[in-house]
C-alpha positions as CSV (number, residue, x, y, z in Angstrom):
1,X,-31.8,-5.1,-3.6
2,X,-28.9,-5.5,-5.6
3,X,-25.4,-4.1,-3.3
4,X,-24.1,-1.3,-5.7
5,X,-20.3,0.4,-4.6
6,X,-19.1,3.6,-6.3
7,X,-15.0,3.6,-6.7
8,X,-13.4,6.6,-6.8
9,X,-9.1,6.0,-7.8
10,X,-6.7,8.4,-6.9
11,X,-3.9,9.4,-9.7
12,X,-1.6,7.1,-7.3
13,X,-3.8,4.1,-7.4
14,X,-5.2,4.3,-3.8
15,X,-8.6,4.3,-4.0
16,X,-12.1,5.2,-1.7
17,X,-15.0,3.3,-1.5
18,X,-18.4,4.3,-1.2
19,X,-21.0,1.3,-1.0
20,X,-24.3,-0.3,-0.3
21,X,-24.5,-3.6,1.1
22,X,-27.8,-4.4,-0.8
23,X,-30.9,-6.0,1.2
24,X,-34.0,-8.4,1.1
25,X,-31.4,-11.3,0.7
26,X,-32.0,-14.8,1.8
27,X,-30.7,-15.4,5.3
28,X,-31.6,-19.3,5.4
29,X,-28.4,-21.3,6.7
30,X,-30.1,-24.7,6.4
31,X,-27.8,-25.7,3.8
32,X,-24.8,-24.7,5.5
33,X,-23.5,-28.6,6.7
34,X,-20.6,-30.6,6.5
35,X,-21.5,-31.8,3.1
36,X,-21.9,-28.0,1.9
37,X,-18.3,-28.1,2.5
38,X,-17.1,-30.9,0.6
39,X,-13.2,-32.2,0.6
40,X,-12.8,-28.7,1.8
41,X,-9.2,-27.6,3.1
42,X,-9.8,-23.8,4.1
43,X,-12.9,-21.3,4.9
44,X,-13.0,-17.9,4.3
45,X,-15.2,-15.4,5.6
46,X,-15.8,-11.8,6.4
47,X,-18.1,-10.0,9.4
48,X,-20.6,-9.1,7.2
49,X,-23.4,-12.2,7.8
50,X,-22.4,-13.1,11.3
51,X,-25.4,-15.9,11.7
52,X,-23.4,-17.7,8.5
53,X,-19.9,-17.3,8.9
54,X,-19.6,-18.9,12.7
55,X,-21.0,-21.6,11.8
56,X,-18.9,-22.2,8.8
57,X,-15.9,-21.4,10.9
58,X,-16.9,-24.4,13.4
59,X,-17.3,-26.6,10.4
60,X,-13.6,-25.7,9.8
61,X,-12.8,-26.3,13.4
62,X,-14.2,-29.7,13.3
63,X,-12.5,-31.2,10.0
64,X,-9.5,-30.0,11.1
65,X,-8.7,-26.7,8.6
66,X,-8.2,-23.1,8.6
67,X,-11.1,-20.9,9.3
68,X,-9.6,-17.2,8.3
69,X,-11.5,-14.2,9.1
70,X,-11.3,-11.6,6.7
71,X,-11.4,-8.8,9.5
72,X,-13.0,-5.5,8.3
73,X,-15.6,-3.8,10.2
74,X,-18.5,-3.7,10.8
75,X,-17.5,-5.5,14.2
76,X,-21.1,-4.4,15.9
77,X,-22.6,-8.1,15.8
78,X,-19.2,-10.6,14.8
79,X,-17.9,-11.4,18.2
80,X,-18.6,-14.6,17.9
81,X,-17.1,-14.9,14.2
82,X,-14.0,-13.8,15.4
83,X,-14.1,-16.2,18.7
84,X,-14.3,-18.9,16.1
85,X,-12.2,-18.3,13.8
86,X,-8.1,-20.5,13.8
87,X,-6.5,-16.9,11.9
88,X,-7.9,-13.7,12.1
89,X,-6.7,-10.9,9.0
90,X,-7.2,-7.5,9.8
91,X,-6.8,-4.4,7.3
92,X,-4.9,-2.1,9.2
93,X,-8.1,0.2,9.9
94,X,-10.0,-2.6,10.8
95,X,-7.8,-3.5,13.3
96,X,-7.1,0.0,14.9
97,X,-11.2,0.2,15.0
98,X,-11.0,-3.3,16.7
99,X,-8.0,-2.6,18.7
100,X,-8.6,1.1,19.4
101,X,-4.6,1.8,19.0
102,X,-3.2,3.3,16.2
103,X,0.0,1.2,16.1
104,X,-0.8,-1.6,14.2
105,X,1.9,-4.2,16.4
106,X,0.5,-2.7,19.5
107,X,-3.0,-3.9,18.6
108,X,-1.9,-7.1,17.5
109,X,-0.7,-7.6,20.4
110,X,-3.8,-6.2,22.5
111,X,-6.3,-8.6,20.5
112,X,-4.0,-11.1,21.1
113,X,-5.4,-11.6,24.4
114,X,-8.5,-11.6,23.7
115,X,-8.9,-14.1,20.8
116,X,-7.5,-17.8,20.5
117,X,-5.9,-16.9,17.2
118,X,-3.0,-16.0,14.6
119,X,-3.8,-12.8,14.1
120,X,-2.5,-10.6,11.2
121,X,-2.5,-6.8,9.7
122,X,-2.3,-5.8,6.3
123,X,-0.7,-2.0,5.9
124,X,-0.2,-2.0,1.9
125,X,3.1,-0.8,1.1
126,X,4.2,-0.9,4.6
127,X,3.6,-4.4,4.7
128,X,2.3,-7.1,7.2
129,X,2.2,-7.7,10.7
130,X,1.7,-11.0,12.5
131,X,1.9,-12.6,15.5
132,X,4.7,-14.8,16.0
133,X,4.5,-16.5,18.9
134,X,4.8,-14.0,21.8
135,X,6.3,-11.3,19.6
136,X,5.2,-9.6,16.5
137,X,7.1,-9.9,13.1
138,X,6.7,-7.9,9.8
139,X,6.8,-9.1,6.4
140,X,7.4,-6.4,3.4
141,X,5.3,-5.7,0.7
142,X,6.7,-6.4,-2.8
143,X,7.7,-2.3,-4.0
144,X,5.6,-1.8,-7.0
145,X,4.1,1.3,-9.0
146,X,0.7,0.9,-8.1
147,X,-1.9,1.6,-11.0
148,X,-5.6,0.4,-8.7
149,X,-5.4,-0.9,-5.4
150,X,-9.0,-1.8,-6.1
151,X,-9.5,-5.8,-5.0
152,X,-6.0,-5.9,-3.2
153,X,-7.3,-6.9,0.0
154,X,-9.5,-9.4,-1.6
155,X,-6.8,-10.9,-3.5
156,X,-4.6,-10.7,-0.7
157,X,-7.2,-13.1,1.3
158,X,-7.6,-15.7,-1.5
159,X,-3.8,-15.8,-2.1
160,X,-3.2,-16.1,1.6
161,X,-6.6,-19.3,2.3
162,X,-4.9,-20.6,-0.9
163,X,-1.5,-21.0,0.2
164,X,-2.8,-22.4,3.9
165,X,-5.1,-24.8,2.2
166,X,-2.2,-25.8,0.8
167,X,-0.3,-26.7,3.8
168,X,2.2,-23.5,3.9
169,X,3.3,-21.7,7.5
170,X,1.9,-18.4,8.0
171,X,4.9,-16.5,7.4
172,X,5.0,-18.2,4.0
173,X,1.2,-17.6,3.4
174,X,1.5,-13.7,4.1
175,X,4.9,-13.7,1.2
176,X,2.5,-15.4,-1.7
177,X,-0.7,-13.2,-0.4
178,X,1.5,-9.9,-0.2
179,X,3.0,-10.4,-3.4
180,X,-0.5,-11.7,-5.4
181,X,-1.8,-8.4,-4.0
182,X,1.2,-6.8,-5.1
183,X,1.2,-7.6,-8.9
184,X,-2.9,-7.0,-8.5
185,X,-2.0,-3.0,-8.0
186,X,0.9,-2.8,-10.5
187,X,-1.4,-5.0,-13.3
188,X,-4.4,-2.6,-12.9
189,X,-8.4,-2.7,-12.8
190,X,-10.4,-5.3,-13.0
191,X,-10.6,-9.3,-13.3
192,X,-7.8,-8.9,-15.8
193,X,-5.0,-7.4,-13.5
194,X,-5.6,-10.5,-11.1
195,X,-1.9,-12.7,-11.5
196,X,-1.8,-16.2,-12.6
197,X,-0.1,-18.1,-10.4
198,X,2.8,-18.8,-12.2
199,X,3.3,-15.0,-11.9
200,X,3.3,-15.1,-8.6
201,X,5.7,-17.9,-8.1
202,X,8.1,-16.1,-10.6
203,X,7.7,-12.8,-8.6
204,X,8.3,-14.9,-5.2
205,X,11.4,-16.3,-6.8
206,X,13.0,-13.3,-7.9
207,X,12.4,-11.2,-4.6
């Protein structure tokens, strides 16, 4: 069955999802190999096929690139996706599920020692936490008027595997994710309000 989500947006942009995950997929990982992941530089994944995404995460581990976990529950069955995985980005909710604290450096902090990884919280307009060596920094979101949060987070991961593929530090991954996110609120709905790069460069520069 088709996965089929109901979106309901707030007159502030902040928005609520409602969703079903779909079922009767395929869950053959035969193809998943080295050569599935070609001159490959960065792997993304989420907790929501666990049997898939620690595998892909070892691949990543063994040619030598990032393997992020986008960290949003369910958390039930990905203990070992999050074992795997070299960075570890939490939505703030998912990581006071995770963490059971409600402050977000505390948390950090508390999953810190538990997984071998660079762990990070997105807050929206409050910005980003990260571990920084054996403290916690914050990084500030860009201040828009946010039309649709809608697709933030997922932007946010895409800008942030981008910019690490790429060869930049963490700290400078979480600046280009925060501000692709950014622009995604303040552009609007949809495939459209998504930034070129070019914007994102030119909003980098100016802030």
């Amino acid at each position: 069955m088709t996965p089929v989500a109901t979106v309901l947006v707030d007159a502030a942009g902040e928005r609520q999802i409602v969703s079903f995950r779909g079922a009767g997929f395929s869950r053959d990982i035969a193809w998943l190999d080295r050569d599935a992941l070609g001159d490959c530089h960065a792997v993304l994944v989420d907790t929501r096929w666990p049997a898939a995404a620690a595998p892909a995460l070892a691949l990543a581990h063994d040619i030598g690139c990032p393997g992020i976990v986008d960290g949003e529950p369910p958390f039930d069955q990905a203990g070992d996706v999050l074992a795997a995985a070299s960075h570890i980005a939490f939505p703030a909710e998912g990581l006071r599920v995770l963490a059971g604290l409600s402050d977000l450096s505390s948390g950090l902090s508390s999953l810190g020692d538990r997984y071998d990884a660079w762990l990070t919280a997105t807050d929206g307009q409050a910005g980003v936490y990260f571990t920084n060596g054996e403290t916690i920094a914050h990084s500030p979101a860009l201040s828009v008027s946010s039309l649709d949060s809608l697709g933030a987070g997922d932007v946010w991961h895409g800008a942030f595997a981008l910019a690490l593929a790429e060869g930049k530090s963490e700290a400078d991954a979480v600046r280009f994710a925060s501000v692709a996110a950014a622009l995604k609120c303040a552009n609007g709905t949809g495939w459209p309000a998504i930034p070129t790069r070019a914007d994102v460069e030119s909003a980098l520069t100016a802030w």
